[in-house]
N, C-alpha and C positions, 0 to 999 in steps of 0.2 A: 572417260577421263582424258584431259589434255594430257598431248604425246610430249615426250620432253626427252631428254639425251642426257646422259651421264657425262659431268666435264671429268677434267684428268684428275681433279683434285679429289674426286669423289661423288659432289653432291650434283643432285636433278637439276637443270634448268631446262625448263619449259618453253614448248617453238613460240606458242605463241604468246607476244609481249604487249604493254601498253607503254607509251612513250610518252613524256611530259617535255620534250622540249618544243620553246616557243607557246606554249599554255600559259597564257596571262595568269598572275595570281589570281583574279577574283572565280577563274571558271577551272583551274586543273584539281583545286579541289573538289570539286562535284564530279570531276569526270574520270578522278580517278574511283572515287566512291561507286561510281558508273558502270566502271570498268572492274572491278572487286565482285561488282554484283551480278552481271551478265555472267562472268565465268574467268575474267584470267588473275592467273597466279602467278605473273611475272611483271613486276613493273620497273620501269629504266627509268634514274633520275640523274642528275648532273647538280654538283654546286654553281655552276654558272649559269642553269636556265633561272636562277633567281625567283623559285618556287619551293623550293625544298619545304619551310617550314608551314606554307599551305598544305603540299603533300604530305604531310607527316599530322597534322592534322583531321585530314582525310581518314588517316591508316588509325588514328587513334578510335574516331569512330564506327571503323569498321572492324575495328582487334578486338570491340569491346559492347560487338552485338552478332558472334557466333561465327566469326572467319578466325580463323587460327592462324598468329601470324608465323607459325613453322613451316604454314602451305604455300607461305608469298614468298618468292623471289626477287629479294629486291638489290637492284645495281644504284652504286652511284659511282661519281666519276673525282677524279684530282682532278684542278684545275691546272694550267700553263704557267702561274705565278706561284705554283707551293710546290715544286720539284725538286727546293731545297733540303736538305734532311730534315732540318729542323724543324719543316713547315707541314710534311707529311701527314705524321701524325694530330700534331694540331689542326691539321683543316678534315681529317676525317673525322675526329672527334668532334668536328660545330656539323657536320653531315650527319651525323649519328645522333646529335641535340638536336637538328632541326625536323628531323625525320621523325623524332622518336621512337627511336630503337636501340639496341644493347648490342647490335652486330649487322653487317652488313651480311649477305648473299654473295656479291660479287663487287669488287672496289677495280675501278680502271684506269689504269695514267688515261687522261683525254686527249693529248697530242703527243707525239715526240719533240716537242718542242719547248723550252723555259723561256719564260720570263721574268721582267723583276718584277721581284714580290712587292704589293700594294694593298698590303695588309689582309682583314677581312672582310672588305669591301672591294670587289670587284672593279676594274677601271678600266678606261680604253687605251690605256698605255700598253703598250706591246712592244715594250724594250726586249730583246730578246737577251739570254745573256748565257752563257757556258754552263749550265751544270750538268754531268752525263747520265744519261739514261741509267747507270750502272747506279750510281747515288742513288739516286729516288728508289730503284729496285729494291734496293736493299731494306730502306725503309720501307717498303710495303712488303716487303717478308717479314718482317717485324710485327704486321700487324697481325696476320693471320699466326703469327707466336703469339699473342698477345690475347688471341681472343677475340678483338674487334672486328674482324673482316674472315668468311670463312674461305673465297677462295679470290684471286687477284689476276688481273688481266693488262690489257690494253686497248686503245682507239686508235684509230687511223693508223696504224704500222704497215710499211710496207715489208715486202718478202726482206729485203737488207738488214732493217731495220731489227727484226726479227730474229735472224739468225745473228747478229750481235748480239741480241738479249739472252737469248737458249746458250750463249759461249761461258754465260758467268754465273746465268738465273740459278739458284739453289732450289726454290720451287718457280718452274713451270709456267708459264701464262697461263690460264684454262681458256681464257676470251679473248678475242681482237674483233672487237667491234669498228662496223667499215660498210660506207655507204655499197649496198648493195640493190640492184634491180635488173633488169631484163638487158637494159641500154649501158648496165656496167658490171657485167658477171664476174669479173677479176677472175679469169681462171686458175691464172697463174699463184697468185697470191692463196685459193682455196686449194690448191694442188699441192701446195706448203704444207699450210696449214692441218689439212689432212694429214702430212706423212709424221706431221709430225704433235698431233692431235692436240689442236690448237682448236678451238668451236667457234665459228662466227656468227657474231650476229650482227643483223642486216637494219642499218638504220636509211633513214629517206627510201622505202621501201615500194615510195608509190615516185623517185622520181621525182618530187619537189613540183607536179602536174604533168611531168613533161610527156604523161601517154594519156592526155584525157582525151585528144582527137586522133589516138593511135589506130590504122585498120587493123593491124594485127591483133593486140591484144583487145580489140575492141570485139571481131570476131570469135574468139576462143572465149571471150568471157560470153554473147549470147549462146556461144555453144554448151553452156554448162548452166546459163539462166544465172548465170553471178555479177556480179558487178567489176567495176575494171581492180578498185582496191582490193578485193576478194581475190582474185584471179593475179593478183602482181604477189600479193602476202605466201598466197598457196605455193608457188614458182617458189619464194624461198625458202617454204618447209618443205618442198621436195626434193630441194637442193641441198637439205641438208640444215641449212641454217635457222638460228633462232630471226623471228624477224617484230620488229616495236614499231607498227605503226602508230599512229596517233591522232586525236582529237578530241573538240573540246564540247562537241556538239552531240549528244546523249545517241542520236539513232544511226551517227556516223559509228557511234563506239562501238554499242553492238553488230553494228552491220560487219563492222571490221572483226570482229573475233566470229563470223559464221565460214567459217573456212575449212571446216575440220568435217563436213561430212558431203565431201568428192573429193576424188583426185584427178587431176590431168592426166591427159594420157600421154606417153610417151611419145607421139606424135605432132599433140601440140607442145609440149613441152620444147622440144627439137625447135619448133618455129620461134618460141621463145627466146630461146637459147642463141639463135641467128640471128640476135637484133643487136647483140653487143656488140657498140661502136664507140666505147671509151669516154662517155657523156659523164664527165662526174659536177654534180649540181653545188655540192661542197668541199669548192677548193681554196687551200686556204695561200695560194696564188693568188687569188681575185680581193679575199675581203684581206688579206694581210699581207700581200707582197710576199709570200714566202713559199716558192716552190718546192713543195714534200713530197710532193708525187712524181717529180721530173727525172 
């Protein structure tokens, strides 16, 4: 059975994850069906990778030829233009339509950050504008009242960030989703996190390429007959963290979820662990002028 960790809310969420962002519609539904059928029970979706009701399509298929969707874990995320109260619930509710499903697993603010709202269609406007973290919170406790969402979290928070939200939150974060790999182990931030049992999981897991000519991790992965994605995934479930690689490519899928029978050793792991040098691949400095991590 996939290992999985108890968030604070209660329920299981499982290490190992499939990821659909950047998955063209015509190929993420196959490859989540893919990914259903090799073995995992956790899949991460976002309203803005602009796939949801592909994937929800997928899940229809496979809820209703003997995968039980009580065993899927599935995340999706608010976008940066619905962190108005009013928009909260409205935009989970077209996530929960287009998915089809009757409740989420895990529901995430996707940035700290608002924008103006541009209905429900997504736009490259990124006005940014004042609503506080603290509004939208409150709305997404409302959900997990409600029914629609069982437990609620966050993306990209930093440790600051954080400790603002735990000052007012009524429930809890259970998630902070945050690009994690070898070249960016956030210690500090998982050192938080930990004390204060927050579960991370690790998106861009492989780095966005950045270790395909790596000798380090090029070494430890023939040291174990594994491949580099194999060997970057494992790093973050023995770190602890949940980790969504992804792809769209059938023997990438299962190759990526074969990680669960070795471990590293603490040895290499060490070597691992010395490569972080603060490489983050998605910052949203570069594509949106807006430094969140400075």
């Amino acid at each position: 059975m996939e290992p999985s960790v108890k968030l604070s809310s209660g329920y299981n969420v499982p290490l190992v994850g499939f990821g659909t962002w950047k998955s063209e519609q015509k190929l993420v539904g196959s490859a989540v069906e893919k990914a259903l059928e090799v073995g995992y029970r956790h899949i991460d979706c976002a309203a803005i990778y602009g796939n949801e009701k592909e994937v929800g399509e997928a899940f229809a298929k496979k809820f209703s030829s003997g995968i039980s969707r009580e065993d899927v874990f599935i995340t999706s995320k608010l976008w940066n233009t619905c962190h108005e109260p009013e928009n909260v619930r409205k935009h989970c509710e077209i996530t929960l339509k287009d998915l089809g499903l009757q409740y989420l697993d895990l529901y995430l603010i996707h940035w700290p950050v608002a924008f103006k709202y541009t209905g429900e269609k997504f736009t490259d406007d990124i006005t940014t504008i004042p609503v506080p973290i603290r509004d939208t919170w409150l709305e997404m406790e409302k959900l997990v009242e409600a029914g629609l969402v069982r437990s609620i979290g966050v993306s990209n928070f930093n440790v600051q960030s954080l400790i603002d939200l735990l000052s007012y939150a009524k429930i809890k974060p259970a998630v902070n989703q945050v690009e994690l790999h070898p070249f960016l182990s956030q210690p500090e931030l998982k050192k938080f996190c930990d004390q204060h049992n927050i579960h991370l999981t690790a998106y861009s897991p492989l780095g966005n390429g950045a270790f395909v000519d790596n000798e380090i991790v090029g070494q430890v992965a023939k040291t174990y007959n594994k491949s580099i994605p194999n060997i970057l995934c494992r790093w973050s479930v023995q770190k602890g963290f949940s980790v969504i690689p992804k792809s769209t490519t059938a023997i990438r899928v299962a190759e990526n979820f074969n990680i669960l029978d070795f471990t590293i050793t603490d040895a290499d792991m060490e070597k691992l662990d010395s490569m972080n040098k603060g490489l983050r691949t998605c910052d949203p400095a570069k594509f949106w002028n807006i430094p969140l991590f400075n």
